[in-house]
C-alpha positions in Angstrom: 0.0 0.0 0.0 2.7 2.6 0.9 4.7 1.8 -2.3 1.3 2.1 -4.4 1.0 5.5 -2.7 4.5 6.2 -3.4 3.8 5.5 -7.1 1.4 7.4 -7.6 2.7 11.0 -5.4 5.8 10.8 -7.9 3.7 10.4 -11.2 1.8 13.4 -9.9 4.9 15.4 -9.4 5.9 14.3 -13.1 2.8 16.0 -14.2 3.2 19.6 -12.4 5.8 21.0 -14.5 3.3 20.4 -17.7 0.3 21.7 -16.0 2.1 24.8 -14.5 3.2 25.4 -18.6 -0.1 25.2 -19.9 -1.2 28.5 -18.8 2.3 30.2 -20.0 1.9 28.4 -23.5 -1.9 29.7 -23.8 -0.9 33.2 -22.8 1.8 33.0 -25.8 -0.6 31.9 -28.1 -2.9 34.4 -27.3 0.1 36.9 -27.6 0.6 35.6 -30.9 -2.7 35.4 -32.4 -3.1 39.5 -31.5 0.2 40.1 -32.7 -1.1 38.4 -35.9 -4.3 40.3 -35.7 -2.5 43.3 -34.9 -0.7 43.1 -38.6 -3.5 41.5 -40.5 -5.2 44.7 -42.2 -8.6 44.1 -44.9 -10.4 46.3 -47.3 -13.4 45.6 -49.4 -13.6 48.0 -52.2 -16.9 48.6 -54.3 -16.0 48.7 -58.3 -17.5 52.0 -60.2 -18.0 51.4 -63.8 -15.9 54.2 -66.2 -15.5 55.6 -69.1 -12.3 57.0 -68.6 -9.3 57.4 -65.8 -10.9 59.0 -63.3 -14.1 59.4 -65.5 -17.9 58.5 -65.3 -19.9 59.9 -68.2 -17.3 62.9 -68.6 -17.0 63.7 -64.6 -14.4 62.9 -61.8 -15.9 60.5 -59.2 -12.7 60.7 -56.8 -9.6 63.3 -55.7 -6.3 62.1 -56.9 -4.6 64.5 -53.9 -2.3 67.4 -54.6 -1.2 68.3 -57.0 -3.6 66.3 -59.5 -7.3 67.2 -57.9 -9.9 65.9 -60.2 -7.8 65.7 -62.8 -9.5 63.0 -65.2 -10.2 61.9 -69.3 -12.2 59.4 -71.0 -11.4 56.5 -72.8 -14.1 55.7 -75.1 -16.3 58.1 -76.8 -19.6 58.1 -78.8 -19.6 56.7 -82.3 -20.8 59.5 -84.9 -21.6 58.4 -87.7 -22.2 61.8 -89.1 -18.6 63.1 -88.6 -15.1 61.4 -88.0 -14.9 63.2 -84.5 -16.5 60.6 -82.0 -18.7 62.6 -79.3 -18.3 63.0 -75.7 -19.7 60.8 -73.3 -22.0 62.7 -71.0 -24.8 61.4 -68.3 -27.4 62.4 -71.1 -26.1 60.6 -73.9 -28.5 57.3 -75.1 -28.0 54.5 -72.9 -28.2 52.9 -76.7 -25.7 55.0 -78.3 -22.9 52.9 -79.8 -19.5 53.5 -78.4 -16.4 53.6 -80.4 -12.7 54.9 -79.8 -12.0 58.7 -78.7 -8.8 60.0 -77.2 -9.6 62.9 -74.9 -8.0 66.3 -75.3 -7.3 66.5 -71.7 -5.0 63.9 -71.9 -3.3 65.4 -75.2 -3.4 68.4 -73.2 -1.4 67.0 -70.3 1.3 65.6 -72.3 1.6 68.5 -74.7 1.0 66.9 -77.5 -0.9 68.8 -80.4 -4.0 66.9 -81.6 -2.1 67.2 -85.0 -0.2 64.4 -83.9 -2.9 61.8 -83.7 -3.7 59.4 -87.0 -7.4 60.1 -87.3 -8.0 56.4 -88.4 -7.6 55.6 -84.7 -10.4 57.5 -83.8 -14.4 57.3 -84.2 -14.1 53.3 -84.6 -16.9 51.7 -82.9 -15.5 48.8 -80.3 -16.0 46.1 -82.3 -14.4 47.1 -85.4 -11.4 47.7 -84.0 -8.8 45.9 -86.1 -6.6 43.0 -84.8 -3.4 41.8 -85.5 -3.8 39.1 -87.9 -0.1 39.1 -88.9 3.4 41.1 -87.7 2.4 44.7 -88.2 -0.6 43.8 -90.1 -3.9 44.4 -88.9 -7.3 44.5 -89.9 -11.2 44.1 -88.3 -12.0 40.8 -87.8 -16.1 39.7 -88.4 -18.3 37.7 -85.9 -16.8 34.2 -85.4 -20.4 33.1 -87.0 -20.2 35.8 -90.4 -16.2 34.5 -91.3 -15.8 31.3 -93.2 -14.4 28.5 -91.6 -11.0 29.0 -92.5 -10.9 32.7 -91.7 -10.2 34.1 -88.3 -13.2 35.8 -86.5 -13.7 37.3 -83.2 -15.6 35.0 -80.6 -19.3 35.6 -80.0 -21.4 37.7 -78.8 -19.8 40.5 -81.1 -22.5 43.0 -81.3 -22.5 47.0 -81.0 -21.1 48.0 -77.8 -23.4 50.3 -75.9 -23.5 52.8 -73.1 -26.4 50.9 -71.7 -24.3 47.6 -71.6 -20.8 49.2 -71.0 -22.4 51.1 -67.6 -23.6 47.7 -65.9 -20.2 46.7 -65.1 -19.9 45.9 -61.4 -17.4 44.0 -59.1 -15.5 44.0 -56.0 -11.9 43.8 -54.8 -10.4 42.3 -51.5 -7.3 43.4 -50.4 -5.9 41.0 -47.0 -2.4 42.6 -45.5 -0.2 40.1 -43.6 2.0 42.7 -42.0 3.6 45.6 -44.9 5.1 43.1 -47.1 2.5 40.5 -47.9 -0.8 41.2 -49.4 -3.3 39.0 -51.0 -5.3 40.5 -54.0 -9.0 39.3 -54.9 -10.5 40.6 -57.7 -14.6 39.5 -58.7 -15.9 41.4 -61.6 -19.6 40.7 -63.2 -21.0 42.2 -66.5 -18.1 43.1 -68.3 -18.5 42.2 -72.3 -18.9 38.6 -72.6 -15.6 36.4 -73.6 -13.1 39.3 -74.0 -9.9 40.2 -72.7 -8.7 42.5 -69.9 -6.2 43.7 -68.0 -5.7 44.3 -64.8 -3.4 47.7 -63.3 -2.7 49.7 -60.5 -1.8 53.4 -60.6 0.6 54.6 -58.6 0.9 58.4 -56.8 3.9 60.3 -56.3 7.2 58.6 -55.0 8.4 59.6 -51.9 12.3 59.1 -52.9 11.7 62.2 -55.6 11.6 59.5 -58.9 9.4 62.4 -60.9 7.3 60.1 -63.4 4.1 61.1 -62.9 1.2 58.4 -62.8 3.2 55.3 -63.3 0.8 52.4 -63.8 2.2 48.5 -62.5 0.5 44.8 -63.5 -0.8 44.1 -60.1 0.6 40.8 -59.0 3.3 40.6 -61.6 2.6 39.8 -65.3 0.6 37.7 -66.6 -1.9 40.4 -65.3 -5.0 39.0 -68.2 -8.1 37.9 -67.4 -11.1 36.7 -70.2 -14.4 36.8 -69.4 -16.6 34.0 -69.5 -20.1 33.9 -71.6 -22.2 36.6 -68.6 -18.9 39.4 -68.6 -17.3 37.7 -65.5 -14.5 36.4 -63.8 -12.2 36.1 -60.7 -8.7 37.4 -60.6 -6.3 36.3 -57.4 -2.7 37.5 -57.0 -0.2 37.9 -54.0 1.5 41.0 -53.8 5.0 41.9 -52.0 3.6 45.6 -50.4 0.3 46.3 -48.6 -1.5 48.7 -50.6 -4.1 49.7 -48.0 -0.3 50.7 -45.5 0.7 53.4 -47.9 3.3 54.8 -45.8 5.2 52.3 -45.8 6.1 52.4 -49.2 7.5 54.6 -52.3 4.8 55.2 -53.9 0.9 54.7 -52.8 -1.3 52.7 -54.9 -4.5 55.1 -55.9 -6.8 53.1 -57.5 -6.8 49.5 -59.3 -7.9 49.4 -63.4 -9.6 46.9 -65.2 -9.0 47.9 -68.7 -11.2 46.2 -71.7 -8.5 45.4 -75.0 -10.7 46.1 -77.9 -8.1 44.7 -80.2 -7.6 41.3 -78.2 -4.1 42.1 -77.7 -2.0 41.6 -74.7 1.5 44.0 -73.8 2.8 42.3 -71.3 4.4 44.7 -68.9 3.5 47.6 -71.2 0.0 49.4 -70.1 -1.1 49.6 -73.8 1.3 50.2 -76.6 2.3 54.0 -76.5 2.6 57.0 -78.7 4.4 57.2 -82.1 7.7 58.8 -80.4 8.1 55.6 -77.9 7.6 52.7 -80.3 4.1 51.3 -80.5 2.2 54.0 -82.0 -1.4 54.0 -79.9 -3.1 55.9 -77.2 -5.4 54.7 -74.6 -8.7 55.1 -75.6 -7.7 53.8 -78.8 -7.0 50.0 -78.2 -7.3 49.8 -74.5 -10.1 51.6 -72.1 -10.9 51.6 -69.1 -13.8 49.7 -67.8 -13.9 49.6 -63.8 -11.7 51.2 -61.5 -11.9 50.8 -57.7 -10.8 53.4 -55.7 -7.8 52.9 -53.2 -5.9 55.2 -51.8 -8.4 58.6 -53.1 -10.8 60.8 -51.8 -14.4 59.3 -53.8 -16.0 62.6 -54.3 -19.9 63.1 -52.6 
């Protein structure tokens, strides 16, 4: 009996030192977790169908910040089909108007570049007729996948006029999960975009904190390939880690302002490039031409009331 009792006093005593360190390993755990919490910053931001950078039937829906205000310019325009100028996109413009490619004077304006400049075959081409590259430095419109012969390349289905109406139900939402300043996790749903076509996805940046003067420098969010296609109802999900948290801006160069998704009317892809450029960089377009953007969801701006 006293050895039993002896037995079982020194497996009790074996136990103590585990049960006195299950309260300290719980309080570190705990310490942990909120540490973890502490770090672990989340945003979700509402998508606003555009018609321009900054632009919602030809006005500013948010505040860039000094020095840029409301600085803003469209990206598509109103087909005429009276004129070879297309028209400005205003709130009361027909939902059913067709919309075709325009480039905005306040953008020539705030690169001084004369309108002079611009080949007017870019401009006053409705969406779908914008040609595609069929060949190196060849490029032409490509018909409905269901009006070109069976040995001629077409552009996929639905391929009917683009119009404000449909453009302006675009809709989505973006998640942005921080895991401390130099993990971020991006999740991009969009709904109603056109049906089966290509976009691209971009951030723009604000001004850099280590004097770098480029002005509005745009980056593939995630890294390249930064594409998405949409499937046959205009949607589709878009996920990408990033190596900064956007919604921390202070802890890096440059802030992100706002995220793009940008519609490719030509079906084209440019990899790191947003959109081929201007004649006097190689390339030879201007957004609003090729590329146009669709939804943009405010980041680091002031949305205006």
């Amino acid at each position: 009996m006293r050895h039993r009792t002896r037995k079982l006093l020194h497996g009790a005593l074996a136990l103590l030192p585990v049960a006195l360190s299950m309260p300290v390993l719980a309080a570190a755990d705990d310490l942990a977790a909120e540490q973890h919490h502490r770090w672990r910053t989340a945003r979700t931001i509402q998508g606003v169908a555009v018609t321009g950078h900054n632009d919602v039937l030809g006005k500013p829906f948010f505040d860039w910040g000094p020095p840029f205000g409301i600085f803003g310019f469209a990206t598509i325009g109103v087909y005429n089909a009276q004129g070879p100028m297309p028209l400005p996109l205003t709130e009361s413009t027909p939902r059913s108007a067709i919309l075709a490619t325009r480039i905005d004077p306040n953008l020539l304006a705030s690169t001084g570049v004369s309108p002079d400049e611009v080949d007017p075959s870019w401009l006053n081409v409705p969406l779908r007729q914008v040609p595609v590259q069929y060949s190196f430095g060849k490029t032409k419109p490509f018909p409905g996948i269901f009006e070109a012969s069976s040995s001629e390349k077409g552009q996929a289905a639905p391929n009917n006029p683009i119009t404000v109406e449909q453009w302006m139900r675009a809709n989505g939402t973006a998640r942005i999960v921080c895991e401390g300043d130099h993990y971020a996790r991006l999740k991009l749903q969009v709904h109603d975009l056109i049906p089966n076509r290509m976009y691209a996805v971009w951030a723009t940046l604000g001004q850099s904190r280590r004097g770098d003067p480029e002005v509005f420098p745009s980056i593939p969010v995630g890294g390249t390939p930064n594409i998405i296609i949409t499937d046959r109802d205009g949607s589709a999900l878009y996920e990408r880690p990033m190596q900064f948290c956007p919604l921390r801006p202070a802890t890096t160069d440059r802030p992100m302002l706002v995220i793009n998704v940008q519609y490719h009317s030509n079906h084209q892809n440019y990899g790191g490039i947003n959109g081929p450029p201007i004649e006097r960089i190689p390339g030879g377009y201007w957004i609003g031409t090729v590329i146009h953007n669709h939804l943009q969801f405010p980041v680091n701006v002031t949305p205006l009331q």
